[in-house]
N, C-alpha and C positions, 0 to 999 in steps of 0.2 A: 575595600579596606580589608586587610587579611583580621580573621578572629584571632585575639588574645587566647593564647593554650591556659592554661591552669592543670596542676595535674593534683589530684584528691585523694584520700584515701579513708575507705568507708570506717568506722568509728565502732567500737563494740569493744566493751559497755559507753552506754551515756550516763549522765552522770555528773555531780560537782566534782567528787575528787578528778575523775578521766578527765574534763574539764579543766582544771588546773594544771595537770600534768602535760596536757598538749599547749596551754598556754606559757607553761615552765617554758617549753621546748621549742618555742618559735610558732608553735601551728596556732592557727585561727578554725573553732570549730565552725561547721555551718551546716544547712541544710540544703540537699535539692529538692527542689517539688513543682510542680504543676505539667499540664498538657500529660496526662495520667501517666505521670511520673512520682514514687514517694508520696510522702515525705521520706529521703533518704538521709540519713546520718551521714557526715564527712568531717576532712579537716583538710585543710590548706598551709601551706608554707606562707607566713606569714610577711616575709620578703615578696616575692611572690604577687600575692593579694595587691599590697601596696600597689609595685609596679604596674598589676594592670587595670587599676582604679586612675592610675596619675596619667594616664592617655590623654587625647583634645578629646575625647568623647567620656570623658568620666562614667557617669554609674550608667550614661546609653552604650557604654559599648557593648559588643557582645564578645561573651568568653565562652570560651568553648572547654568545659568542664571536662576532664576525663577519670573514670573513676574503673581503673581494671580496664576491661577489653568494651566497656561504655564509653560512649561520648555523648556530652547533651550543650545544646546552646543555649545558653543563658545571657540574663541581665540579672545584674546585682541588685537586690531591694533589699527591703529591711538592714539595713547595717547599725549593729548596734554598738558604742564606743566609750569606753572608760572616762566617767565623768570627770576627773581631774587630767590626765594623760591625753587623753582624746584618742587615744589608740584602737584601732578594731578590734573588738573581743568576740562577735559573732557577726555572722552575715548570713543572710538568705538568697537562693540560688534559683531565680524563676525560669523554669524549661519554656520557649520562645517555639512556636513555628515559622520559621524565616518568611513563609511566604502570609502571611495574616498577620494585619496591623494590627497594634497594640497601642495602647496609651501609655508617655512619658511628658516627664515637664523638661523643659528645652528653657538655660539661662539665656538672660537679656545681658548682654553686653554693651555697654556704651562707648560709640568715637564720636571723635572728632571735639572739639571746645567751641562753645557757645559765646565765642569772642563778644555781639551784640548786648548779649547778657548778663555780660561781666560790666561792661558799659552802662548800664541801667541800674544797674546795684542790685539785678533783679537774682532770685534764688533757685538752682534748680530743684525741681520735686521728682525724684523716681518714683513711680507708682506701682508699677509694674517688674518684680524678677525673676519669673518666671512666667511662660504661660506653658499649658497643658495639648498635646498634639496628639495625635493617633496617624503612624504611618507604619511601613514594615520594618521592621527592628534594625536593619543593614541601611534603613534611609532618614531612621531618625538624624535631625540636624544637630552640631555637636554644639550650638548656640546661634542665637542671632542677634545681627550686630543693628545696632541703634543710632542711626549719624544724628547727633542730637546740633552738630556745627551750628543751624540754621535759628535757633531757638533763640526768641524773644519774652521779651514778658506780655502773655496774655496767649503766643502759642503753644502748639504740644503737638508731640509726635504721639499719634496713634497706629494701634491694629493694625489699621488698614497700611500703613507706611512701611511695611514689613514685605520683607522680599520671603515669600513661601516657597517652598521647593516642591515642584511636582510629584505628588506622589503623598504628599502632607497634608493633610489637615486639622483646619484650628478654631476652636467650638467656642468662639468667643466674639462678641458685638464688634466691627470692624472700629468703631468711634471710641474702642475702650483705651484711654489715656495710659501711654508706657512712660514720658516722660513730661512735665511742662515747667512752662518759666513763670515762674510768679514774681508776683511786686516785692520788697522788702517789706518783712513782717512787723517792723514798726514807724509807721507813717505816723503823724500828726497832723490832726486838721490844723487851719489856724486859730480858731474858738480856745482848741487844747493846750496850743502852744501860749497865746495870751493866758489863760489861765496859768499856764506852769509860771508865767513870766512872773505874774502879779504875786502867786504865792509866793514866789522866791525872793521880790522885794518885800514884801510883808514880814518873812522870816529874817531877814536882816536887819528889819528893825525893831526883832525881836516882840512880835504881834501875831500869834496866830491867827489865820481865816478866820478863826470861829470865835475865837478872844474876840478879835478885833470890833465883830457887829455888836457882840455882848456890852463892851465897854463904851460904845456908841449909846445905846439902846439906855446904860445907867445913867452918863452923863446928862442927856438928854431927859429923863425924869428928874433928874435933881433941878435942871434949869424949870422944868414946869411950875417944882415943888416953890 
């Protein structure tokens, strides 16, 4: 997969008001750093950004930052985004060595419908949206898909049910539950349901539960008396 270009331009001063002024103007400030690189000041076109955040590999893709007669490969971390707007106001720019795996979280994806499950009145439970992977940056996976089709109430797709790709790995107990089918969350024994029965004739004839043993309990001492 070819690297997303981005082209930067280093930042001087930093600053709230410089800050405002490159966000007046469409840019996104940010930083480069790591793999002894920076921290270096920049800004991005804010167009730009967008476009290569909205790829099938979202924030694993790798961008390839230029900044003047620099080039550095990145992945996007830290993004930080306008609590009302949601817009990107900063982003951090981590320098990658293509060839040394790194740690990302990789989403869970769900196909297929659990037709069985619908059948049951059973509910599905997502556990699982993400899990945590360590491969080389160019082989991280852009998600994996979860065929949940086969799901009953009482199974669950785990861990282990996960197509990995060589070259990946994933630091988590193979049995750990991504999705399962559960019962409906309100069952009634029949004990419950008799009792709801009984209260609900009692309250139509206008006798609470608790009236009712009260008024028992008087009548019956007056007949002693």
């Amino acid at each position: 997969m070819a690297d997303t270009i981005l082209v930067a331009d280093e930042r001087t001063p930093v600053g709230t008001r410089p800050t405002r002024r490159l966000r007046a103007a469409g840019r996104i400030p940010a930083v480069v750093y790591g793999n002894g690189v920076g921290p270096l000041s920049v800004s991005v076109e804010g167009r730009d950004l967008r476009q290569a955040l909205s790829t099938a590999a979202g924030l694993n893709a790798v961008l390839s930052v230029h900044v003047g007669s620099e080039e550095y490969k990145t992945l996007a971390r830290e993004i930080q985004r306008h609590p009302v707007r949601g817009t990107v106001t900063h982003v951090d720019f981590q320098v990658v060595d293509l060839d040394q795996p790194i740690s990302a979280d990789v989403t869970m994806v769900l196909t297929g419908d659990p037709i069985e499950l619908h059948h049951q009145d059973g509910i599905l439970d997502q556990q699982l949206f993400s899990i945590s992977v360590r491969a080389k940056p160019s082989e991280i996976p852009q998600h994996f898909e979860v065929d949940i089709s086969g799901l009953t109430v009482g199974t669950a797709v785990r861990v282990s049910d996960l197509v990995i790709p060589e070259g990946v790995e994933v630091d988590l107990d193979p049995e750990t539950v991504i999705a399962a089918g559960q019962a409906p969350r309100v069952v009634r024994s029949e004990e419950e349901e008799a009792a709801a029965a009984a209260a609900a004739a009692e309250a139509e004839e206008g006798v609470a539960p608790d009236q009712a043993g009260g008024a028992t309990s008087e009548k019956s001492a007056s007949e002693e008396s």
